[in-house]
NUMARVO-648529 format. One record per residue (C-alpha): residue in one letter; chain; x, y, z. Coordinates in pm, 1 decimal, decimal comma. Layout:
BEGIN
   rest   kette         c1         c2         c3
      A       A          X          Y          Z
...
REM end
This chain:
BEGIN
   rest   kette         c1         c2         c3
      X       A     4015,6    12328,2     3012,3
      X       A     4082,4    12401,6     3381,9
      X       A     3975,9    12756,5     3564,9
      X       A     4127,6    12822,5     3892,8
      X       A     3946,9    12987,7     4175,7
      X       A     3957,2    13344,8     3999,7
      X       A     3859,4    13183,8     3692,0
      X       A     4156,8    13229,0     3475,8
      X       A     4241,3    12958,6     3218,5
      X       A     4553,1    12718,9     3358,2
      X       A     4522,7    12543,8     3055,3
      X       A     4296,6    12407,8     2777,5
      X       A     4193,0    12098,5     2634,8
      X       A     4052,3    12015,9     2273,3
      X       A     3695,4    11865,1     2357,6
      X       A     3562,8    11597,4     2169,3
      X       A     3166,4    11525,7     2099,4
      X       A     2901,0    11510,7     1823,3
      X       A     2575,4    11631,2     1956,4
      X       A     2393,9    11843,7     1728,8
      X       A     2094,4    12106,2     1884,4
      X       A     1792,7    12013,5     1752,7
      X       A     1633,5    11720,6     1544,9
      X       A     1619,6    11717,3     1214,5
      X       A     1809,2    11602,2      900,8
      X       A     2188,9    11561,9      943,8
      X       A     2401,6    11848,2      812,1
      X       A     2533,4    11851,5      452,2
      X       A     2872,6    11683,5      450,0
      X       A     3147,5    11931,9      454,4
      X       A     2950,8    12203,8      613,9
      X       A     3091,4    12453,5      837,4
      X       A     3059,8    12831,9      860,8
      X       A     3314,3    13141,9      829,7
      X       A     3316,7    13496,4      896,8
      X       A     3509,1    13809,1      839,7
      X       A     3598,9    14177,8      737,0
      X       A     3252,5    14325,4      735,0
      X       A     3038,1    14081,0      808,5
      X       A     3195,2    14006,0     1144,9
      X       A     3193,3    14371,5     1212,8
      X       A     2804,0    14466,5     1155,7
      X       A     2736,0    14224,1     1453,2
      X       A     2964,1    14291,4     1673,2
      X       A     2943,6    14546,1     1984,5
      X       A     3111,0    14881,6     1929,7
      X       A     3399,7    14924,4     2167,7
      X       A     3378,6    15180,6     2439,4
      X       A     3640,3    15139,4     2686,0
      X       A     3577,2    15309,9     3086,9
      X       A     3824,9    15398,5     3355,3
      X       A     3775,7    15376,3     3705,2
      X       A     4071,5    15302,1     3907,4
      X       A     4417,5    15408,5     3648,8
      X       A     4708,3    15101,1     3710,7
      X       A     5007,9    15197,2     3848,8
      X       A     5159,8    14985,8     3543,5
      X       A     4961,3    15088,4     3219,4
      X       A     4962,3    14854,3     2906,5
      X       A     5243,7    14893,0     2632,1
      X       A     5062,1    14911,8     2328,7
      X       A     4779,6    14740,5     2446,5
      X       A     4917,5    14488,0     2695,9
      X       A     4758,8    14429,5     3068,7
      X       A     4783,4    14669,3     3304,9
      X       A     4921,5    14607,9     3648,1
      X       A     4840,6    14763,2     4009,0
      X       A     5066,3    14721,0     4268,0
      X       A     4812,5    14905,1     4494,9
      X       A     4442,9    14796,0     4514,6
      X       A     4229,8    15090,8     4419,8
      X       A     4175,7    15203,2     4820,1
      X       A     3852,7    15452,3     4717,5
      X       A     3588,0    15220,6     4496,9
      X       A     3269,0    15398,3     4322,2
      X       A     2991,8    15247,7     4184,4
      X       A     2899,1    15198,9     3827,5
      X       A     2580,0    15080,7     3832,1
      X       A     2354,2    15341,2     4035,7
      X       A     2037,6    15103,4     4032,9
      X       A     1869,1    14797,3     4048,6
      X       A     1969,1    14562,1     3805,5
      X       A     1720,3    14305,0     3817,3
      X       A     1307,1    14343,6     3881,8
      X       A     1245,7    14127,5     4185,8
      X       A     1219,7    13762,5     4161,5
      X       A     1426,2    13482,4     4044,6
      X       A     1641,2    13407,3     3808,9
      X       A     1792,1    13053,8     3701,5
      X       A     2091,6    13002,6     3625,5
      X       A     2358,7    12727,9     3499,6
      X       A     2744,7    12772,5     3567,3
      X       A     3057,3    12494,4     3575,1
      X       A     3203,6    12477,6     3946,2
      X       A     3618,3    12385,1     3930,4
      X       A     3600,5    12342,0     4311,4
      X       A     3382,5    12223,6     4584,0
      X       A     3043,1    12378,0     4556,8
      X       A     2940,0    12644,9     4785,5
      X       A     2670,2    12662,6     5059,5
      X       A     2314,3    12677,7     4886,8
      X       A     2037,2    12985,0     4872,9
      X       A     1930,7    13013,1     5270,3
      X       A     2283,2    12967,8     5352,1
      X       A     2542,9    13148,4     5194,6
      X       A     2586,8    13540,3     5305,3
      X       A     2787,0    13634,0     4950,2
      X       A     2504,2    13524,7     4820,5
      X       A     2233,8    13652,9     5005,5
      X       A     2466,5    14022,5     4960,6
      X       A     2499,6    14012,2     4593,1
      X       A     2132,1    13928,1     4538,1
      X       A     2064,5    14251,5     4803,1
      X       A     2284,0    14453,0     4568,8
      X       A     2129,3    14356,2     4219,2
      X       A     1725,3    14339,7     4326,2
      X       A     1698,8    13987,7     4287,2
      X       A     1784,8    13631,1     4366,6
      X       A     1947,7    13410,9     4117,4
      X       A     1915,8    13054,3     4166,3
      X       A     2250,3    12849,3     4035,6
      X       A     2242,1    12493,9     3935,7
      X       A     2650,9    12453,9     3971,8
      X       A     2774,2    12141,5     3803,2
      X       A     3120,8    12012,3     3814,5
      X       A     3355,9    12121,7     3559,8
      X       A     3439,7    11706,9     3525,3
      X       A     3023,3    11656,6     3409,6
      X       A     2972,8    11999,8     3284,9
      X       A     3028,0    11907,4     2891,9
      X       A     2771,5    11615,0     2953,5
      X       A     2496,5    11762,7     3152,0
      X       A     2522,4    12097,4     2925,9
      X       A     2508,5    11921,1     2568,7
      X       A     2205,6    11680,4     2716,9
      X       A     1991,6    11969,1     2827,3
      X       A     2107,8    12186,2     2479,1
      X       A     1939,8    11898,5     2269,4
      X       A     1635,2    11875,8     2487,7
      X       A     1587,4    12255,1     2465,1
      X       A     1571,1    12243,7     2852,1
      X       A     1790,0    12544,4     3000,1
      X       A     1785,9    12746,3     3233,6
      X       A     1737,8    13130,2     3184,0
      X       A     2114,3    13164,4     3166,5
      X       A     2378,4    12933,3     3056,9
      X       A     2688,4    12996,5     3121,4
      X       A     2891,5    12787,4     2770,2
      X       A     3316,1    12728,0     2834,1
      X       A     3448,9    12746,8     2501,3
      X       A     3562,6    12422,9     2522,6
      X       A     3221,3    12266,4     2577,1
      X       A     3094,5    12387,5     2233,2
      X       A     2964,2    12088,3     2010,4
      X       A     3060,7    12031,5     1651,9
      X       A     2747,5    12175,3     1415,0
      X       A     2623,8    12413,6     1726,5
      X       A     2552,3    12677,5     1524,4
      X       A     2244,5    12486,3     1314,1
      X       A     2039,9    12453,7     1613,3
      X       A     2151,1    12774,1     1837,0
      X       A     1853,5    12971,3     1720,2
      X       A     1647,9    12699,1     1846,9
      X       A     1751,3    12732,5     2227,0
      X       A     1876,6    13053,9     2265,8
      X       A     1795,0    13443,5     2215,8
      X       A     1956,2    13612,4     1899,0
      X       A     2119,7    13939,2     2107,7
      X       A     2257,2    14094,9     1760,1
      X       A     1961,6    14374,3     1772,6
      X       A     1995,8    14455,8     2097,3
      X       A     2412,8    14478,7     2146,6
      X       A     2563,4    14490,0     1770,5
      X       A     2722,2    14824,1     1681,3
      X       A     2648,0    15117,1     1963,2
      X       A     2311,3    14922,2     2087,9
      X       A     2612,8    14797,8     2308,9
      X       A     2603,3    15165,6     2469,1
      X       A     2316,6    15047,2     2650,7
      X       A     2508,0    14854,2     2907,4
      X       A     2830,7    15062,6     2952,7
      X       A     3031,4    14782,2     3146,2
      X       A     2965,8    14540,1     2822,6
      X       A     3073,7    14808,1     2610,3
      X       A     3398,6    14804,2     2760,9
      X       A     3459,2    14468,7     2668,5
      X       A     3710,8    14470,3     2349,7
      X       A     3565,9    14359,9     2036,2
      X       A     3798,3    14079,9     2013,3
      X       A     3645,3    13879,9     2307,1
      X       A     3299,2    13924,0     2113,5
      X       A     3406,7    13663,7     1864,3
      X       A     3365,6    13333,2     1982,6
      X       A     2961,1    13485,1     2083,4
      X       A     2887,4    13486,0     1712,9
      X       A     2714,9    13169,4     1508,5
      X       A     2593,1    13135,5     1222,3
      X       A     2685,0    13523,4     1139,8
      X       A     2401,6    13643,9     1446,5
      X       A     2559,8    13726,1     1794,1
      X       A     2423,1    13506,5     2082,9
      X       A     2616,2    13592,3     2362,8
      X       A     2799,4    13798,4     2618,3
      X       A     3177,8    13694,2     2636,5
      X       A     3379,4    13592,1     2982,4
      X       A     3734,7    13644,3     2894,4
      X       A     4064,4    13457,9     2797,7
      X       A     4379,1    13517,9     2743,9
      X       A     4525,1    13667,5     2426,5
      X       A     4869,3    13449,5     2508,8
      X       A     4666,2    13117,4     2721,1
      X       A     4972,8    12924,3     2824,1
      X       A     5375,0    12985,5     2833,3
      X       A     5695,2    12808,0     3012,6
      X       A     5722,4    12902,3     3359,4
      X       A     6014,5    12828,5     3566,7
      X       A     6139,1    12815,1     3914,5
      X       A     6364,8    13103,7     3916,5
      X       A     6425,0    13075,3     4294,4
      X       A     6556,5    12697,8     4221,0
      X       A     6710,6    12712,2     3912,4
      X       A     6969,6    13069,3     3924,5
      X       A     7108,7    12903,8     4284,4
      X       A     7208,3    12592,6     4035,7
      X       A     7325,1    12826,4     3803,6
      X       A     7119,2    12853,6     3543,4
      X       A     6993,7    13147,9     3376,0
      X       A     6717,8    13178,8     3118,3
      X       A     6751,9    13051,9     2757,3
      X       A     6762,6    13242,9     2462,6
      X       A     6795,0    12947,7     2194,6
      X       A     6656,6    12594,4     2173,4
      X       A     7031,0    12492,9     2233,7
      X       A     7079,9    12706,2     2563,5
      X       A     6727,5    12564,1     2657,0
      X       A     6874,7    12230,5     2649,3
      X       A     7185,4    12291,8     2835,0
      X       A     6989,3    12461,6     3060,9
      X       A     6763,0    12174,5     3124,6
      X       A     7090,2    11942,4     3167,0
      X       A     7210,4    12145,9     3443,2
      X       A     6892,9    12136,9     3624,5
      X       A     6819,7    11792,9     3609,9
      X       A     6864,7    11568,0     3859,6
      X       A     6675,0    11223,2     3910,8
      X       A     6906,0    11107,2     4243,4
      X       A     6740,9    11459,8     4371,4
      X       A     6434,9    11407,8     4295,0
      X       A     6434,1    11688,6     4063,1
      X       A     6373,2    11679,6     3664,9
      X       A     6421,4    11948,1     3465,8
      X       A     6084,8    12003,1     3249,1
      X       A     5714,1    11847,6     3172,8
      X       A     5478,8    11924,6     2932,6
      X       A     5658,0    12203,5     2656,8
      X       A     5564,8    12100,3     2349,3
      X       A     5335,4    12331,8     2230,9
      X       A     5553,1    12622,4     2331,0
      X       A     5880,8    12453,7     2152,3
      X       A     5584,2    12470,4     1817,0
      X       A     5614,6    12831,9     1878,3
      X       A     5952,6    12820,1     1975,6
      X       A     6078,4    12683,8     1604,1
      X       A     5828,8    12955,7     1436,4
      X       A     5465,7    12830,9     1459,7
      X       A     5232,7    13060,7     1308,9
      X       A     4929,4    12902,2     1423,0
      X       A     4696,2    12620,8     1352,2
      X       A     4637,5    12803,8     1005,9
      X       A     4893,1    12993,5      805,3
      X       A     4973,9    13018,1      432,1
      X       A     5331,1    12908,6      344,1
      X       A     5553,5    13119,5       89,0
      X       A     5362,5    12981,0     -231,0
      X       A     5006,7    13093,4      -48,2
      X       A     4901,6    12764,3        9,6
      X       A     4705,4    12762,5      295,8
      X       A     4902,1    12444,0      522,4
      X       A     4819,3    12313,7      906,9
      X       A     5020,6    12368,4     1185,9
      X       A     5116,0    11949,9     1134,3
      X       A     5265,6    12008,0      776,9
      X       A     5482,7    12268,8      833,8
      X       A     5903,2    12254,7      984,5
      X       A     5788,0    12462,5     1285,3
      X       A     5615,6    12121,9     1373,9
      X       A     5879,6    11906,4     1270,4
      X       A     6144,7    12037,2     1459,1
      X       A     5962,2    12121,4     1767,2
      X       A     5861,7    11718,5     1749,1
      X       A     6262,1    11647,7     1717,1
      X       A     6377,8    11862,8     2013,5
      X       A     6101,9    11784,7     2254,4
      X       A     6180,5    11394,6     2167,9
      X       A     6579,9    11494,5     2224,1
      X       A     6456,4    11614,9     2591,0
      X       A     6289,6    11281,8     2639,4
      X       A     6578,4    11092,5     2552,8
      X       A     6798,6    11254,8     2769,7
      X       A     6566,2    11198,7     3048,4
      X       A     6535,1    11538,6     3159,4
      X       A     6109,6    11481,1     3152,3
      X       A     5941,8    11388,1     3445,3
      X       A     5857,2    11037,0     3476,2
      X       A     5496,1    11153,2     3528,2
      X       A     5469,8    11318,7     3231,9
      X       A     5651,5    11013,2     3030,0
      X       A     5358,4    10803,0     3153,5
      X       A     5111,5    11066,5     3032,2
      X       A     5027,4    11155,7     3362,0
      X       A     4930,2    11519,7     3352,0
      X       A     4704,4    11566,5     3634,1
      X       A     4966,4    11662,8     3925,9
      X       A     5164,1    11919,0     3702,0
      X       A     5116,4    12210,3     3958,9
      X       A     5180,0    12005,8     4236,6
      X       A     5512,3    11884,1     4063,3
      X       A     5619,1    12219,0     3999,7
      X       A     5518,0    12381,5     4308,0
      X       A     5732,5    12082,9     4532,0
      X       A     6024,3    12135,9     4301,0
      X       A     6002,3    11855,9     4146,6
      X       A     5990,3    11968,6     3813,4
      X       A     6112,1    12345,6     3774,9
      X       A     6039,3    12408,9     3423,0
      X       A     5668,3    12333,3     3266,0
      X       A     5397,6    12487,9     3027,6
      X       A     5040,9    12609,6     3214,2
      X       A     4802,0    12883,3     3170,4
      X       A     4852,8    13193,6     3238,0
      X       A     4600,6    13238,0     3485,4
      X       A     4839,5    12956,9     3684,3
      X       A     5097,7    13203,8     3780,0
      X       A     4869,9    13421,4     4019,2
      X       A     4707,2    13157,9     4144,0
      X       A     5039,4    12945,8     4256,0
      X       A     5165,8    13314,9     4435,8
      X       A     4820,8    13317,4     4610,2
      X       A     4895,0    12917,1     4676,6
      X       A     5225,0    12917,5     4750,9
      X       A     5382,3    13220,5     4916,4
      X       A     5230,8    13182,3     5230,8
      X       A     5387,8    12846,0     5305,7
      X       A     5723,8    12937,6     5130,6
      X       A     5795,9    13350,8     5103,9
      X       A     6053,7    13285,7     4879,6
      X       A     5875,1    13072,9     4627,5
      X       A     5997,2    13216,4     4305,7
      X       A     5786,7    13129,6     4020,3
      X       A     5829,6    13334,4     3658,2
      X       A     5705,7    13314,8     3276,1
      X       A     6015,8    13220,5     3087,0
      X       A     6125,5    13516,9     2838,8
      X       A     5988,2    13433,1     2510,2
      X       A     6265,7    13275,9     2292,7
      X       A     6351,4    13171,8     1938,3
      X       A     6498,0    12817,6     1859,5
      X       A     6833,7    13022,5     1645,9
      X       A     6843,3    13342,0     1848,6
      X       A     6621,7    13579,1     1634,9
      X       A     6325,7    13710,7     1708,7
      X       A     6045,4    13506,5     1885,6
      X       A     5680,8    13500,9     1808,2
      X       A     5387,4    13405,1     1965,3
      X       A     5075,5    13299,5     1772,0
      X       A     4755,1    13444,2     2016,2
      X       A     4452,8    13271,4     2024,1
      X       A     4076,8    13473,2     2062,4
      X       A     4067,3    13587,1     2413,3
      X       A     3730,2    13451,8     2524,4
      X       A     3695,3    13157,2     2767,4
      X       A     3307,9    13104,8     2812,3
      X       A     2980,3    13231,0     2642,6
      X       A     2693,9    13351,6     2813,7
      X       A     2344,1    13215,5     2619,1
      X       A     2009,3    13351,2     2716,2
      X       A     1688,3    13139,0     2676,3
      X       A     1490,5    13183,8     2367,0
      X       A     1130,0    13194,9     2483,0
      X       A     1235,1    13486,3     2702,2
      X       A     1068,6    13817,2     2680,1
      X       A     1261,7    14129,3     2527,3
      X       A     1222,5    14285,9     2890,8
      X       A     1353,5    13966,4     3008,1
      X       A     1665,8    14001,7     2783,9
      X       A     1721,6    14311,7     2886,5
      X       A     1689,6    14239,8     3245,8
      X       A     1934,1    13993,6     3219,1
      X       A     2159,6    14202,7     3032,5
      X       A     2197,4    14421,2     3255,5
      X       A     2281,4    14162,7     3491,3
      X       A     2589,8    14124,9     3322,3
      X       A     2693,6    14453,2     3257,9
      X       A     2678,4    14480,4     3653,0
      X       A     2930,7    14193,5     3685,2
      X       A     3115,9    14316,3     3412,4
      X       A     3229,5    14581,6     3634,2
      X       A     3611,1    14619,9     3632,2
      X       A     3853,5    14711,2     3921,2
      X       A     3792,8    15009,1     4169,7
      X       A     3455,1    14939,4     4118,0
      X       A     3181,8    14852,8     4430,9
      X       A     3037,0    14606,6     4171,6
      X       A     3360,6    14434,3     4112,5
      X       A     3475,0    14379,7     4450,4
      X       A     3150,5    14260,3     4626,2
      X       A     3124,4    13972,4     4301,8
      X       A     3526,2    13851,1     4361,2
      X       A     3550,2    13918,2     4718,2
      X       A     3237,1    13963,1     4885,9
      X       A     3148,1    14209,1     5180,3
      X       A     3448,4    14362,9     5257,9
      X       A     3537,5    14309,6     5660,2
      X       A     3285,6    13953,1     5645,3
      X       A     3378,5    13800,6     5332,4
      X       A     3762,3    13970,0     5282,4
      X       A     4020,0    14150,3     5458,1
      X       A     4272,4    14435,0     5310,1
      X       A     4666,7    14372,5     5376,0
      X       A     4885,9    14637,5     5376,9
      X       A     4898,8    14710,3     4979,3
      X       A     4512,0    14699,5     5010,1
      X       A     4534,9    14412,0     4838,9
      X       A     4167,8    14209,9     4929,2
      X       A     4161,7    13801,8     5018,2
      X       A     3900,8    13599,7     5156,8
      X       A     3891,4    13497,0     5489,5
      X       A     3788,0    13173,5     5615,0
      X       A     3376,9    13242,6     5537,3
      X       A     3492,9    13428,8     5178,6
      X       A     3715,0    13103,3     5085,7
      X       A     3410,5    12884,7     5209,4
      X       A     3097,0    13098,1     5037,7
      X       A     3307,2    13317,5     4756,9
      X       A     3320,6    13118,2     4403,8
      X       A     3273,1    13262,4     4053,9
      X       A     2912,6    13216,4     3961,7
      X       A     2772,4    13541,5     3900,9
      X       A     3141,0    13639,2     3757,1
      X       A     3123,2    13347,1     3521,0
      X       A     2853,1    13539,2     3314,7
      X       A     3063,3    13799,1     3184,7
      X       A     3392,7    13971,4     3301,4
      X       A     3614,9    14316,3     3251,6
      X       A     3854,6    14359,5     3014,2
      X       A     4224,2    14170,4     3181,4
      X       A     4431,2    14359,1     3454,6
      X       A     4714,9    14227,7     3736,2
      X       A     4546,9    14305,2     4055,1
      X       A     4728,4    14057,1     4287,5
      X       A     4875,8    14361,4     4506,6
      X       A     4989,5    14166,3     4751,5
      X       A     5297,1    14045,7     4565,3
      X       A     5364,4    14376,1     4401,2
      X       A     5720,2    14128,1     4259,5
      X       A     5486,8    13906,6     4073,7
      X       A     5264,1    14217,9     3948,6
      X       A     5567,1    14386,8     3809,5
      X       A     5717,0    14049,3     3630,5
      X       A     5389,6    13970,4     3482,2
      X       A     5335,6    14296,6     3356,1
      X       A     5691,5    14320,0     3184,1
      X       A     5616,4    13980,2     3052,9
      X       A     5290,4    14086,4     2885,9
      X       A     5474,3    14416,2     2807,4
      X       A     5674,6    14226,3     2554,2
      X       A     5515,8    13923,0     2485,4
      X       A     5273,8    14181,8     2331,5
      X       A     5531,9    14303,9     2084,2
      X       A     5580,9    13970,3     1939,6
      X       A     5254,8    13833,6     1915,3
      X       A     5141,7    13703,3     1607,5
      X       A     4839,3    13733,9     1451,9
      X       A     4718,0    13424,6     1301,1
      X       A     4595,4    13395,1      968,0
      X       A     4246,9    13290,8     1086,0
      X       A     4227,9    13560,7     1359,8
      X       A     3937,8    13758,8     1405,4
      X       A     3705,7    13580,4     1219,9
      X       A     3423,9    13342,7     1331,0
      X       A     3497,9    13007,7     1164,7
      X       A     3322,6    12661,8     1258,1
      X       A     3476,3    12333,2     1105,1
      X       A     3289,3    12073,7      941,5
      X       A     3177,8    11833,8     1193,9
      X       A     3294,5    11561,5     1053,1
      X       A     3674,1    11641,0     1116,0
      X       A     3636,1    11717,2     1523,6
      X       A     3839,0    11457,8     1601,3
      X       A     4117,6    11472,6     1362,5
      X       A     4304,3    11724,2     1641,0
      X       A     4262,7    11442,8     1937,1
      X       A     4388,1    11161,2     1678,7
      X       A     4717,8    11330,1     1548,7
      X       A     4797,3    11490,7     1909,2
      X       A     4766,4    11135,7     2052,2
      X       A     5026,6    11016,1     1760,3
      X       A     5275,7    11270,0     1802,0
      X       A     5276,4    11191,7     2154,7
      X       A     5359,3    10823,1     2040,8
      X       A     5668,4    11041,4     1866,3
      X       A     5774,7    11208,3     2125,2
      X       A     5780,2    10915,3     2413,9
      X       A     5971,8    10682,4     2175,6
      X       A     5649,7    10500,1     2126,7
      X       A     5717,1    10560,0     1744,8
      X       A     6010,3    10618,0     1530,8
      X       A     6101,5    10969,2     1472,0
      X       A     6049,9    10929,6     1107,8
      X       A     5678,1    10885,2     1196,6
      X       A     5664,0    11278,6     1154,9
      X       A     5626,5    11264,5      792,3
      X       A     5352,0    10997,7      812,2
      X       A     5177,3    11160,0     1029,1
      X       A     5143,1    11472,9      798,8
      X       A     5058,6    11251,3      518,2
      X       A     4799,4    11031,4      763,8
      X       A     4637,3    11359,2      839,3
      X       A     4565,5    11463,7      456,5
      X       A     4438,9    11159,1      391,2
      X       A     4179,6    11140,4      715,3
      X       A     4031,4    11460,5      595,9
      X       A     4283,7    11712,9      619,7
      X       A     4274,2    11817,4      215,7
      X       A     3954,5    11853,0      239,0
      X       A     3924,3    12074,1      561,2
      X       A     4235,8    12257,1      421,2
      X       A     3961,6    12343,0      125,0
      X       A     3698,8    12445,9      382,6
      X       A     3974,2    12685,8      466,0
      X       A     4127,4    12839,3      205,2
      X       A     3740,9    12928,4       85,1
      X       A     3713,2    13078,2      373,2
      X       A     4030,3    13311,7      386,2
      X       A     3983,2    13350,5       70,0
      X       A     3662,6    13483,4      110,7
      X       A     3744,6    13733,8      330,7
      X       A     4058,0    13857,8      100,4
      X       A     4355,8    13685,7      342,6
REM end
């Protein structure tokens, strides 16, 4: 997983690992934990949603909001103090040079004015962050706060959690939440992935409900006369028109995933028309996805980059023109605006409309919307707790808040400047001193606020706007389930040989036998781990 400067994901990566908290005995083979229905619900926060700046695009149905004006008047939501004087330590991933230390950063030195304290970051790079985290974890060495990336989670975490860090079910399940307002705001969906072994140890930082898509260089590609796709087939011919090696210029990199959801995926998880509950590998979605994205290889139209399994230029690719259609986060699209637009105005970047493989109606299986997890020490006082708490209710603070624009853009007129739409960006000391490190401990419910580029507001709302009508729900969603540890690596194993499938490395036939490869590594057995658990919860 890779956060750009905002923090949004730009994409995700299984992580692999086997550290288990604590010494002890090993774990009971097989063992893994589930929860749903009302079991999930009795410790989760309450949802209490707050307004203070309305969007000039509201969500359809529950999509993100847009604002094609930054919220010009800003009050504050958090009338006092947060913290009680002192220090408080802290441990957040940095995906970009670090920042000036304590002594020598003003956005720093402001927010710390602002909240009644100082907090002292360690900042590690995202590259080390898994390491350095799981080592200090098992020593029971952490800092006061922790600031956990979904993707940095061990296998078998939840044995040993209550070892390291504070059980925050008493003081935020139901409306304890109330408490801290800007929490409270937070949907309860994002409060998932904060939950182990049924107790709720954290404060969420957010997701994305749809984390990646196709996006496309509209500026490049309707001058060569294409258009966007509405069937795998068009998508093809769309990609032949486009491509052009003697130009420098290939048509598409990484899609897979999205062609999974493209031919019908419902998900890692579903249960097919019998009821039997089947993985995402055994299913026709997968298959055919497999055959198409091969076809696309075959014909050349995939950068060579991305044929090598070179993945770590993508943007770079994409932004030259080099490749004009590829898969990334969503969080990717604001930031390449931000990136890009200044050096090219007519830099034309767009989420490709959702599309089914025959025509009909797409879908799009959505994943938990909750990026990182915020842990709190265990030997810490209650008053401590709640201290910290209500650190993060401050910098939960959403837009046309005081709160939220000093912790994403500093001092206003020293760390930022206002264009014409309002629209705040850093300057040169903002892009220097400005990261996210308090705003990696929690964060407000999603909105469009890139003003600026009120174009890219209004296509990213519409997107969401009906991306949002076909979302799926998958079979597993909203409940808290941790796999046995002993199959974390199946995922890296069978994506690895159905990358052999799609780069010719393997004959196409291979898709079968790598279905019946992954019930034999363990899959049955998960697949029981699974169906007890759905079962369980009456899906």
């Amino acid at each position: 997983m890779i956060l750009n400067r905002r923090g949004f994901l730009t994409f995700t990566a299984v992580a692999g690992g086997t550290l288990v908290v604590g010494c002890g005995a090993p774990a009971a083979q097989h063992t893994g934990t589930a929860l749903g229905g009302d079991a999930l619900a009795k410790v989760l926060p309450s949802y209490h949603p707050v307004d203070f700046a309305k969007p000039d695009l509201p969500g359809v149905n529950g999509s993100v909001p847009g604002y094609l004006k930054f919220p010009a008047d800003l009050v504050d939501a958090v009338k006092d103090k947060v913290l009680d004087g002192g220090e408080v330590t802290a441990m957040t991933p940095a995906f970009w040079p670090l920042p000036p230390g304590l002594g020598e950063n003003s956005y720093w030195d402001a927010v710390n004015q602002r909240i009644g304290g100082v907090v002292r970051f360690e900042q590690v790079q995202g590259a080390d962050y898994q390491a350095k985290l799981g080592a200090m974890v098992a020593a029971k060495q952490v800092p006061e706060i922790t600031v956990m990336p979904t993707f940095t989670i061990p296998p078998r975490f939840s044995e040993g959690v209550g070892q390291v860090f504070a059980d925050l079910t008493d003081l935020l399940s139901g409306d304890n939440v109330k408490d801290y307002p800007l929490l409270a705001n937070i949907p309860t969906e994002s409060w998932h992935a904060c939950v182990y072994g049924g107790r709720l140890y954290g404060v969420p930082f957010r997701g994305e409900l749809f984390p990646e898509t196709l996006f496309y260089r509209r500026d490049v590609i309707e001058p060569l006369g294409g258009t966007a796709p509405k069937t795998a087939d068009e998508f093809f011919q769309l990609c032949k028109k486009i491509n052009d090696p003697g130009a420098n210029r290939w048509a598409v990199g990484d899609v897979f995933r999205s062609m999974i959801r493209t031919f019908g995926g419902q998900g890692d998880w579903s249960r097919d028309s019998s009821g039997k509950v089947v993985n995402q590998l055994e299913t026709e979605a997968y298959r055919e996805a497999v055959k198409f994205t091969r076809s696309l290889f075959e014909a050349g139209f995939v950068h060579p980059d991305v044929v090598a399994g070179n993945t770590t230029g993508l943007k770079e690719l994409f932004a030259g023109g080099q490749m004009l259609i590829y898969q990334d986060g969503m969080g990717a699209w604001g930031e390449a605006m931000t990136q890009q637009r200044p050096i090219n105005p007519k830099f034309g970047m767009e989420a490709l409309p959702l599309f089914a493989h025959d025509g009909g109606k797409p879908g799009y299986p959505v994943s938990a919307p909750t990026a990182m997890v915020t842990l709190f020490r265990k030997d810490l006082s209650p008053d401590r707790i709640k201290e910290l708490l209500r650190l993060t209710n401050f910098v939960a603070a959403p837009i046309g808040t005081t709160e939220h624009y000093l912790v994403n853009y500093g001092v206003e007129g020293k760390h930022s400047v206002r264009d014409a739409h309002g629209a705040p960006g850093l300057n040169d000391l903002g892009r220097k001193e400005v990261t996210l490190t308090y705003g990696f401990m929690s964060a407000p419910p999603d909105a469009i606020t890139n003003a600026q580029y009120p174009d890219y507001v209004k296509a990213k709302h519409a997107w969401h706007a009906e991306a949002y009508r076909h979302q799926i729900r998958p079979v597993t969603f909203g409940m808290r389930i941790e796999e046995p540890a002993e199959f974390s690596k199946l995922p890296k194993r069978f994506e690895d040989q159905t990358n052999d499938i799609l780069r010719g490395r393997t004959p196409l036939s291979g898709i079968d036998q790598l279905a019946e490869d992954w019930r034999k590594a363990g899959g049955d057995e998960l697949r029981e781990f699974y169906d007890k658990a759905l079962s369980d919860a009456g899906r």
